[in-house]
DSSP file (Angstrom, degrees, kcal/mol; ACC not computed):
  #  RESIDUE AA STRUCTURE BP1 BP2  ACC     N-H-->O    O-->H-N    N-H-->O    O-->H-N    TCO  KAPPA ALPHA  PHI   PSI    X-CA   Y-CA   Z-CA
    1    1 A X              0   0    0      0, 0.0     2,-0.3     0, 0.0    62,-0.1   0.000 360.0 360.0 360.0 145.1  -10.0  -12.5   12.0
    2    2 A X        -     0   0    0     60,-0.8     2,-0.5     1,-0.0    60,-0.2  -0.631 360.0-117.5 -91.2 140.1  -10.1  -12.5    8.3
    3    3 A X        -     0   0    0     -2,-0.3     2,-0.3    61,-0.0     4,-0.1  -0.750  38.0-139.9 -97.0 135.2  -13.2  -13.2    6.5
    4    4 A X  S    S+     0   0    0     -2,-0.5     3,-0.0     1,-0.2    63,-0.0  -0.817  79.6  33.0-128.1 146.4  -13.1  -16.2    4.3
    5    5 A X  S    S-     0   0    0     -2,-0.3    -1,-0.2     1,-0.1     2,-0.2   0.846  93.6-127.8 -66.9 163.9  -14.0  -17.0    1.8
    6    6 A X        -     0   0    0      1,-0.1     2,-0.2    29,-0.1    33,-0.1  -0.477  27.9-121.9 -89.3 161.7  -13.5  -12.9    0.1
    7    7 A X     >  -     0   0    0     -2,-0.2     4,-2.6    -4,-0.1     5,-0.3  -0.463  20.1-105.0 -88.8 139.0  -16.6  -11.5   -1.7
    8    8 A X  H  > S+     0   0    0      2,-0.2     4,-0.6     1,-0.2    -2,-0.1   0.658 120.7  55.8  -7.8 -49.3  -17.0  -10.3   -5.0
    9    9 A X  H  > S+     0   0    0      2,-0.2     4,-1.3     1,-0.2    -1,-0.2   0.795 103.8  53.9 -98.9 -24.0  -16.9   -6.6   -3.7
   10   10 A X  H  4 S+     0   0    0      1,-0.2    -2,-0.2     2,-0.2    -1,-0.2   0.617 109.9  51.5 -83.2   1.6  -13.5   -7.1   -2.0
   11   11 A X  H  X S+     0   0    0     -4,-2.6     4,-0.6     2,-0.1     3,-0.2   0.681 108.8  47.2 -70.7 -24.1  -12.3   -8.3   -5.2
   12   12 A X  H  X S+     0   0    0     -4,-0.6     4,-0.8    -5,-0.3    -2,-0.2   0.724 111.7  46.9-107.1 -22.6  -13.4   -5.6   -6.8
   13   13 A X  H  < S+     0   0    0     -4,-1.3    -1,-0.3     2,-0.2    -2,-0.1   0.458 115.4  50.3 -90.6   1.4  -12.0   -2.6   -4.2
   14   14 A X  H  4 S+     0   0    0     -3,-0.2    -2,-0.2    -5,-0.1    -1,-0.1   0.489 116.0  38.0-114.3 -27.0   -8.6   -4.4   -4.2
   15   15 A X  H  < S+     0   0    0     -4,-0.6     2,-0.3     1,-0.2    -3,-0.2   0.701 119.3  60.5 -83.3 -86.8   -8.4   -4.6   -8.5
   16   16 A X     <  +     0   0    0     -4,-0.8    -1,-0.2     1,-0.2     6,-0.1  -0.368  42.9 167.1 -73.9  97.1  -10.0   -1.0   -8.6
   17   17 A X  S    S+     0   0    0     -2,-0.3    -1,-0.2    -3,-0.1    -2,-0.1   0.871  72.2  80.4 -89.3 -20.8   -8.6    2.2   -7.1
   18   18 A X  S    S-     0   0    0      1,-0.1     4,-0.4     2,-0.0    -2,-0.1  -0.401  73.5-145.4 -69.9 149.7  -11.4    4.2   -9.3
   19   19 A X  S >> S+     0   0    0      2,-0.2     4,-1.5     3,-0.1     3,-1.2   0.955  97.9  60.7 -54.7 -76.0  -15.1    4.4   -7.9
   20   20 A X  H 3> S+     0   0    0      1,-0.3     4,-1.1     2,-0.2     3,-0.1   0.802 106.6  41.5 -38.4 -65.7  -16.5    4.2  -10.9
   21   21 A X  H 34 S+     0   0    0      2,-0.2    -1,-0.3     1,-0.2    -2,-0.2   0.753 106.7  59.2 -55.8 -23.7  -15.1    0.9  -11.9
   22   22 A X  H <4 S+     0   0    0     -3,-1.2    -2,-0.2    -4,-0.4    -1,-0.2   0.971 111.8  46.8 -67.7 -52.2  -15.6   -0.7   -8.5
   23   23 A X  H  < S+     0   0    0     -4,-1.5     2,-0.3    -3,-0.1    -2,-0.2   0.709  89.1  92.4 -82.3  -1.7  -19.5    0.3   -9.5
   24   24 A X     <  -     0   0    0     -4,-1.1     3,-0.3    -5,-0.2     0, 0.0  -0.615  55.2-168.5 -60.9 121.1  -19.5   -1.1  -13.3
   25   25 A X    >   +     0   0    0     -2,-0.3     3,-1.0     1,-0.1     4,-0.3   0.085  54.0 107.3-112.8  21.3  -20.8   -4.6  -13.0
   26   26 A X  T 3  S+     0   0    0      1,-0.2     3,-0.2     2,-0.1    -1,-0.1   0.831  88.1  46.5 -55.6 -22.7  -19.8   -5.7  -17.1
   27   27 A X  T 3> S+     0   0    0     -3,-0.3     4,-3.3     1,-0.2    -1,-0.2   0.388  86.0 106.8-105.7   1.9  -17.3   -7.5  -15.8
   28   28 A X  H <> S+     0   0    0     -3,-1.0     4,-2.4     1,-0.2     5,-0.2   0.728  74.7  47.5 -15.2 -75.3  -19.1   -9.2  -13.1
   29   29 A X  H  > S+     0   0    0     -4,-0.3     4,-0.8     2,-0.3    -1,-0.2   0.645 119.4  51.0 -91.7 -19.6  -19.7  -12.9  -14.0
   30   30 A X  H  > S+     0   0    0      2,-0.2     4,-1.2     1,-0.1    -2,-0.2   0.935 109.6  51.3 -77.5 -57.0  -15.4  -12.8  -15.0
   31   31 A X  H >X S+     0   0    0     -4,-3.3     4,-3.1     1,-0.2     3,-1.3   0.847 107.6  48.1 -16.7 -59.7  -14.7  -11.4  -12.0
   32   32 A X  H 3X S+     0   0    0     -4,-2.4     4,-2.3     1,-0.3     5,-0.3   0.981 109.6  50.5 -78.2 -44.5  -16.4  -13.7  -10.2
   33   33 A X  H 3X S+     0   0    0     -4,-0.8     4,-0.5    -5,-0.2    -1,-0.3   0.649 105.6  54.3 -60.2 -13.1  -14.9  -16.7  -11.9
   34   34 A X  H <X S+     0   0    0     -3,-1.3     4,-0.9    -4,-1.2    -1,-0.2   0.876 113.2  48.6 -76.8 -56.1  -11.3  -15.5  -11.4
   35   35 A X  H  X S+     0   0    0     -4,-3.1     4,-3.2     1,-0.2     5,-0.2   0.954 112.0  49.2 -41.5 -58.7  -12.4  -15.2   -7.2
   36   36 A X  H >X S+     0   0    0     -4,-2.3     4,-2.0    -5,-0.3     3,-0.8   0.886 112.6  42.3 -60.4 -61.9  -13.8  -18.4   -7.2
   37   37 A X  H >< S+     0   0    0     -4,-0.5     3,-2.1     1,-0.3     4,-0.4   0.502 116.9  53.9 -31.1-107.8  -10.7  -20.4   -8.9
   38   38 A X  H >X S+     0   0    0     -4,-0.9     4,-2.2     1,-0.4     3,-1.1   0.370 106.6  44.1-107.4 -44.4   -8.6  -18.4   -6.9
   39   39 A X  H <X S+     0   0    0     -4,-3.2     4,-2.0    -3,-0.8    -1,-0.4   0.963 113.8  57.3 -61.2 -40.9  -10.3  -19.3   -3.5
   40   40 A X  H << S+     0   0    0     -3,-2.1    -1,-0.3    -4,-2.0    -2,-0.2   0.630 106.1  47.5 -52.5 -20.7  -10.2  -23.0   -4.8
   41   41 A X  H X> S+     0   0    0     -3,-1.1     3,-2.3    -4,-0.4     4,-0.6   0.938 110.3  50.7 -64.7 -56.9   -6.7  -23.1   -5.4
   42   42 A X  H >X S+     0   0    0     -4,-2.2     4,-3.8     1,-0.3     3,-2.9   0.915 108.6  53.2 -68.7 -51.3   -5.8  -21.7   -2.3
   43   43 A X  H 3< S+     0   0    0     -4,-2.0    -1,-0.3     1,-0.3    -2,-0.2   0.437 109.5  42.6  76.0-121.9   -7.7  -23.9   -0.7
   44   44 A X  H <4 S+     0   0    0     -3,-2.3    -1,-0.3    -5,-0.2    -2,-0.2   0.460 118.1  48.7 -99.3   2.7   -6.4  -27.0   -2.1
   45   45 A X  H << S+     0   0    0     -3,-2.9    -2,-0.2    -4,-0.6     2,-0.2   0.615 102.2  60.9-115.6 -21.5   -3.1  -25.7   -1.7
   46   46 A X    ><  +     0   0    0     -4,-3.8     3,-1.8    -5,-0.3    -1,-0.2  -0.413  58.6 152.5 -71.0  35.4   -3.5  -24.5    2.1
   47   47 A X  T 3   +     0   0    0      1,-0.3    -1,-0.1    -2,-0.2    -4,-0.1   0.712  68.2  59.7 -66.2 -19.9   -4.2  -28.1    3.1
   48   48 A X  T 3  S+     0   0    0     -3,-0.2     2,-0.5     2,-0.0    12,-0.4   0.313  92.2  85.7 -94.2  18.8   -2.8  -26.9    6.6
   49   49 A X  S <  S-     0   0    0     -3,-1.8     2,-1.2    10,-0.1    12,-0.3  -0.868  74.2-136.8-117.5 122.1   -5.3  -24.2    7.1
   50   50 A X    >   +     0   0    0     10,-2.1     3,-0.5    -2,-0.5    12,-0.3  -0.623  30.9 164.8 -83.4  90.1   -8.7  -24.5    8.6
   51   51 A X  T 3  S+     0   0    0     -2,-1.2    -1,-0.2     1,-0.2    10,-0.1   0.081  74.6  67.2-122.2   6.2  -10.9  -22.2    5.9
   52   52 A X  T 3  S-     0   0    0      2,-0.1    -1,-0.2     0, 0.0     3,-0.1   0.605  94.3-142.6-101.0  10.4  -14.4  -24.2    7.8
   53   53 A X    <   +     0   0    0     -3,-0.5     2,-0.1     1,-0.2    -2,-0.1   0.647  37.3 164.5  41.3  29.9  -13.7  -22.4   11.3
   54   54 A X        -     0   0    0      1,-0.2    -1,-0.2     2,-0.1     3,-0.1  -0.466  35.3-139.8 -67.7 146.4  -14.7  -25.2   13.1
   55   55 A X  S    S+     0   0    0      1,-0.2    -1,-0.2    -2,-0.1    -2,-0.0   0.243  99.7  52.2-107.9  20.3  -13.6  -24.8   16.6
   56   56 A X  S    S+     0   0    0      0, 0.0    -1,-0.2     0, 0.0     2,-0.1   0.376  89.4  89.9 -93.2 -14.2  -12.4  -28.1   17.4
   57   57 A X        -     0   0    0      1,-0.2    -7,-0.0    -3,-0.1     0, 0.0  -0.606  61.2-168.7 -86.1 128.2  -10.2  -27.9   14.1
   58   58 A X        +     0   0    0     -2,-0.1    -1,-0.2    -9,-0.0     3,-0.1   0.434  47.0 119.3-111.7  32.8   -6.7  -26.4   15.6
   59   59 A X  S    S-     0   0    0    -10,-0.1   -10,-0.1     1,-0.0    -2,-0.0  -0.525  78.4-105.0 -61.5 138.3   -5.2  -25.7   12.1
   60   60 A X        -     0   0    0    -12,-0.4   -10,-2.1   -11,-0.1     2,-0.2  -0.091  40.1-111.6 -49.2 171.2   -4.7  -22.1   12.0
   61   61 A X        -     0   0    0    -12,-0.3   -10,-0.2     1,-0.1    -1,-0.1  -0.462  36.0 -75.5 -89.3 167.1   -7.1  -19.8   10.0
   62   62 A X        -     0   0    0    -12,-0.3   -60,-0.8    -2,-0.2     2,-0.2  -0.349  52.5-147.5 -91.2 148.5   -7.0  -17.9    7.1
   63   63 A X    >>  -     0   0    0      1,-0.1     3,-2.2   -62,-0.1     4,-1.3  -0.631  30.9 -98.5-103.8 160.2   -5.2  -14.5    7.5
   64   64 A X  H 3> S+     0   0    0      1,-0.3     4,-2.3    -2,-0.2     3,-0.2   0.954 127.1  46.5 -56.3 -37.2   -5.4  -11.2    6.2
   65   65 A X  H 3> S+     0   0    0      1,-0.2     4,-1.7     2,-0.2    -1,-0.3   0.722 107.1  60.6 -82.4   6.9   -2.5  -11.9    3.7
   66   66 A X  H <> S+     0   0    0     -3,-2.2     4,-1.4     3,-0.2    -1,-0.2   0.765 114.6  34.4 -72.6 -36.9   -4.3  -15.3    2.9
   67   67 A X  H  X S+     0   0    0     -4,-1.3     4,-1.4    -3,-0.2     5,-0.3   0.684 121.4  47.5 -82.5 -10.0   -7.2  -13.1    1.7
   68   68 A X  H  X S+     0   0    0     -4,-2.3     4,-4.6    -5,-0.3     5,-0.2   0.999 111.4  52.0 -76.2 -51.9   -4.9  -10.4    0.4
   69   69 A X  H  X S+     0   0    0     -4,-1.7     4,-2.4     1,-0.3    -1,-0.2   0.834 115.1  43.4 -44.6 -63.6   -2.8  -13.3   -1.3
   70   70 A X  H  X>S+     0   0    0     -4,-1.4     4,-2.7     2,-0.2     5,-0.5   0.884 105.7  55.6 -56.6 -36.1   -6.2  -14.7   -3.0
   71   71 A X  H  X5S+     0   0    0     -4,-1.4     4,-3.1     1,-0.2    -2,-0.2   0.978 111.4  47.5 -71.3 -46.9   -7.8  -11.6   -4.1
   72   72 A X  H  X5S+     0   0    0     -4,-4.6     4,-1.6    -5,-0.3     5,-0.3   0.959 107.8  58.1 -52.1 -51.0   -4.2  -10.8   -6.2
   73   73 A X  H >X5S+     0   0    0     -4,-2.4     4,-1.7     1,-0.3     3,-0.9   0.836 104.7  45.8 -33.0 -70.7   -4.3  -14.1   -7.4
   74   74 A X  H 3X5S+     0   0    0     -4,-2.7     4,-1.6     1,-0.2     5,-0.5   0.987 109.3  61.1 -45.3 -57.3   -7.7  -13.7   -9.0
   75   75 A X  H 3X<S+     0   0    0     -4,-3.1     4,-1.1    -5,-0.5    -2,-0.2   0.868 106.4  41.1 -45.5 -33.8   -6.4  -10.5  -10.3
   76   76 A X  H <X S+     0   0    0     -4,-1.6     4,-3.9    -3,-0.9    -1,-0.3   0.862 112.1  53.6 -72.0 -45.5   -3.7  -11.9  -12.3
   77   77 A X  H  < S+     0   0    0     -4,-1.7    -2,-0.2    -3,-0.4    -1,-0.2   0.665 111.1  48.9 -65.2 -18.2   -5.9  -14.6  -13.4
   78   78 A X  H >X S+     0   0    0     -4,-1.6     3,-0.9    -3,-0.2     4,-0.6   0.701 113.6  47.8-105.1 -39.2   -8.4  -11.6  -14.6
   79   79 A X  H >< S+     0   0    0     -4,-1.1     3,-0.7    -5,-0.5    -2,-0.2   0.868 108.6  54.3 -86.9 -48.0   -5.4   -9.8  -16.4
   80   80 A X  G >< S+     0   0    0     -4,-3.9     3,-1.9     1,-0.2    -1,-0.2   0.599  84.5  83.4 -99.6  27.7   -4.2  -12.8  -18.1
   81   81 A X  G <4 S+     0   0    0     -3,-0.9     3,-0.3     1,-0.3    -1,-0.2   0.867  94.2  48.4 -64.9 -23.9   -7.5  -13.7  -19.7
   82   82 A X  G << S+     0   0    0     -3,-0.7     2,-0.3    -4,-0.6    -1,-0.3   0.689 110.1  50.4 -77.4  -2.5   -6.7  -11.4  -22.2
   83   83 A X    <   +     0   0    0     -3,-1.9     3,-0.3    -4,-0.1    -1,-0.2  -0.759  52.8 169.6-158.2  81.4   -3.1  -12.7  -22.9
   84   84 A X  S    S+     0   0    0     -2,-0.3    -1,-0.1    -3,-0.3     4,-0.1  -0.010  84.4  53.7 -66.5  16.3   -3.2  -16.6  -23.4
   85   85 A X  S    S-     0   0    0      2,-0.3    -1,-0.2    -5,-0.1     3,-0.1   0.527 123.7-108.7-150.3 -45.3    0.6  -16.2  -24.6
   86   86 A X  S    S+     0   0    0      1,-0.5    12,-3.5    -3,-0.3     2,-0.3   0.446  84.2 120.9 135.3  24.0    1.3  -14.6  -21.8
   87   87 A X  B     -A   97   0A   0     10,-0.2    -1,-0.5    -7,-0.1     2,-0.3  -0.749  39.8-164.9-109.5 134.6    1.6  -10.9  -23.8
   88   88 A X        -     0   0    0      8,-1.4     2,-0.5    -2,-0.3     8,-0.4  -0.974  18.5-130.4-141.5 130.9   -0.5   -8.1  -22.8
   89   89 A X        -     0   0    0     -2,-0.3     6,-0.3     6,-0.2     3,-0.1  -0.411  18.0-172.2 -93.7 130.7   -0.7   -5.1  -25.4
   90   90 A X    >   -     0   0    0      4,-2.3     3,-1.2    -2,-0.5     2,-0.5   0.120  36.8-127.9-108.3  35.8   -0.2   -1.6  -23.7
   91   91 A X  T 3  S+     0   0    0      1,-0.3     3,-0.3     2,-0.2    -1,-0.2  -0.420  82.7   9.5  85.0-104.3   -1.0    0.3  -26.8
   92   92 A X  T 3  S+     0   0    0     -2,-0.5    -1,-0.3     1,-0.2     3,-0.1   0.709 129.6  53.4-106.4 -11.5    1.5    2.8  -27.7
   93   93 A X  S <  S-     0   0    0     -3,-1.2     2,-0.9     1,-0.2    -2,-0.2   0.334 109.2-138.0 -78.4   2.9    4.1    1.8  -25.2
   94   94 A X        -     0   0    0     -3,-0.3    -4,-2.3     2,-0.0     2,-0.2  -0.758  35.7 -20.8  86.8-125.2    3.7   -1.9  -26.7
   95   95 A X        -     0   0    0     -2,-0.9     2,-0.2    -6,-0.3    -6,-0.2  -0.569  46.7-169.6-147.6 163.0    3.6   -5.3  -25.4
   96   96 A X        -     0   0    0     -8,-0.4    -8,-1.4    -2,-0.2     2,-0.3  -0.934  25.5-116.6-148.1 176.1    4.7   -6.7  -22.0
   97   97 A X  B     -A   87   0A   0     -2,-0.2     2,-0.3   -10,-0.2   -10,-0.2  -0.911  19.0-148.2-127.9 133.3    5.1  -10.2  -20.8
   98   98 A X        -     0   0    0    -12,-3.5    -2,-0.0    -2,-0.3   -22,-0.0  -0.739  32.0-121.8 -89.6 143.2    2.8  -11.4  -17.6
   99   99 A X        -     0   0    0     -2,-0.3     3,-0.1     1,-0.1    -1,-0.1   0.089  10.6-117.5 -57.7-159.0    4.7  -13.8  -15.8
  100  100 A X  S    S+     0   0    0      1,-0.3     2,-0.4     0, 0.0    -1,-0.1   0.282  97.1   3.5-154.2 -39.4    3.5  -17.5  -15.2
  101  101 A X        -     0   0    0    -25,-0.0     2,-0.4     5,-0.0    -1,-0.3  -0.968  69.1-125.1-158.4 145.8    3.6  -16.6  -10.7
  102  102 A X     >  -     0   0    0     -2,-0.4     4,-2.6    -3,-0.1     5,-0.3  -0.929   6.1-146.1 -88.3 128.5    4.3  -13.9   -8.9
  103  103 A X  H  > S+     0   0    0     -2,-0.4     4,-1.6     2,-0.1    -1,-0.1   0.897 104.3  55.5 -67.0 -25.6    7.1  -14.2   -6.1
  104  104 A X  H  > S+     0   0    0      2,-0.2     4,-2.1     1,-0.2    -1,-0.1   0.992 111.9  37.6 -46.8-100.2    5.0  -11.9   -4.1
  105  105 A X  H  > S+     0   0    0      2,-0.2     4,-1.3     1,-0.2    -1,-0.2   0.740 114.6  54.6 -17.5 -46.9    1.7  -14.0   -4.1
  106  106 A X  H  X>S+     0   0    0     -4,-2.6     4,-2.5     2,-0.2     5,-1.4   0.902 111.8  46.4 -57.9 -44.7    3.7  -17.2   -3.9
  107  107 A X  H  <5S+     0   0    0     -4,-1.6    -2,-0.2    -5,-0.3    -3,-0.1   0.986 116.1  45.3 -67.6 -53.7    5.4  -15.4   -0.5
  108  108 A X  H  <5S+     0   0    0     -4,-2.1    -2,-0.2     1,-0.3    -1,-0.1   0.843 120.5  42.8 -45.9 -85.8    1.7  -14.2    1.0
  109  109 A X  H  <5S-     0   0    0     -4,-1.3    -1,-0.3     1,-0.2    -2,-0.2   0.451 102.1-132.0 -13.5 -46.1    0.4  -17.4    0.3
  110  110 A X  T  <5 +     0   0    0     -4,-2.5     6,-0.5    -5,-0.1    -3,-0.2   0.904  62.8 125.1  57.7  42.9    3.1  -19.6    1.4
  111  111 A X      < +     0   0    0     -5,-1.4     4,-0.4     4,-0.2    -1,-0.1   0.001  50.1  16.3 -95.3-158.3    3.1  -21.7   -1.8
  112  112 A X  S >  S-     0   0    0      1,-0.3     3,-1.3     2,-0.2    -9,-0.0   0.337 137.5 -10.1   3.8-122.9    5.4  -22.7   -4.3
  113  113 A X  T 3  S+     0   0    0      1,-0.3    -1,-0.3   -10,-0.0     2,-0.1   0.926 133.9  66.8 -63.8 -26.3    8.9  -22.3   -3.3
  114  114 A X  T 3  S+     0   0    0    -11,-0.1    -1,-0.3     2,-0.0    -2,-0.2   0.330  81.8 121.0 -63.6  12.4    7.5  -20.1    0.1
  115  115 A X  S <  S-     0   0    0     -3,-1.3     2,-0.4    -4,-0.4    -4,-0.2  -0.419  74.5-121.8 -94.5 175.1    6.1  -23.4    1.2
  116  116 A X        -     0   0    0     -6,-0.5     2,-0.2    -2,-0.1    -2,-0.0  -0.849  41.4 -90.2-112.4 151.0    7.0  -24.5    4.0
  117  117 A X        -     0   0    0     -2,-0.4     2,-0.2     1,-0.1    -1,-0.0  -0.605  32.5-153.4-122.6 139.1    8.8  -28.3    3.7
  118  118 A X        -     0   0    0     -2,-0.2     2,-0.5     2,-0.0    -1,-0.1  -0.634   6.1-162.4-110.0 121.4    6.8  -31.3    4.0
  119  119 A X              0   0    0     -2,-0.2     0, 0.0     1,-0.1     0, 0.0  -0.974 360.0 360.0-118.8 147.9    8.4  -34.7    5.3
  120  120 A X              0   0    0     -2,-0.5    -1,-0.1     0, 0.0    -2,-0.0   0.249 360.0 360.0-114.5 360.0    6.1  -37.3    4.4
């Protein structure tokens, strides 16, 4: 079973392959505001998912790619504070453009076109 909602320190082992960065806490109080938006999206956007583990509830539960799915999220949301335009400068190689979604995320997730279709 996947633990829901993810922590602060699995955000921080999933953005950071270095030690050293995992233990710098400057970045702390952004970090943590990217996780939380990102759990709250999912979330509200998982409406078919049971994220209180009540054991009467039998909507399925959140999955490892549901946390995998969130923790990128935040990470993109962390990457494109710096680049409201949607440009992020790489120095001597230039510029590059963050997308707006990842199909990738969307697919973990099972959002946006990955969702799965709804008759109302």
């Amino acid at each position: 079973m996947a633990i829901w909602p993810p922590t602060l320190g699995d955000f921080k082992a999933d953005k950071f392959t270095d030690v050293t960065n995992r233990e710098d806490d400057r970045d702390d109080a952004a970090l943590q505001q990217c996780l939380d938006a990102a759990v709250a999206y999912v979330e509200a956007n998982k409406w078919d998912m049971d994220f209180s583990f009540d054991e009467l509830d039998t909507r399925p539960k959140p999955t490892v790619l549901t946390v995998l799915g969130t923790l990128r999220q935040a990470g993109r949301w962390f990457t494109r504070r710096n680049s409201p335009e949607g440009f992020v400068s790489l120095g001597e190689l230039g510029s590059a453009r963050v997308p707006a979604f990842d199909a990738d995320i969307e697919r973990m997730l099972g959002i946006g076109r990955y969702a799965p279709p709804v008759i109302a």
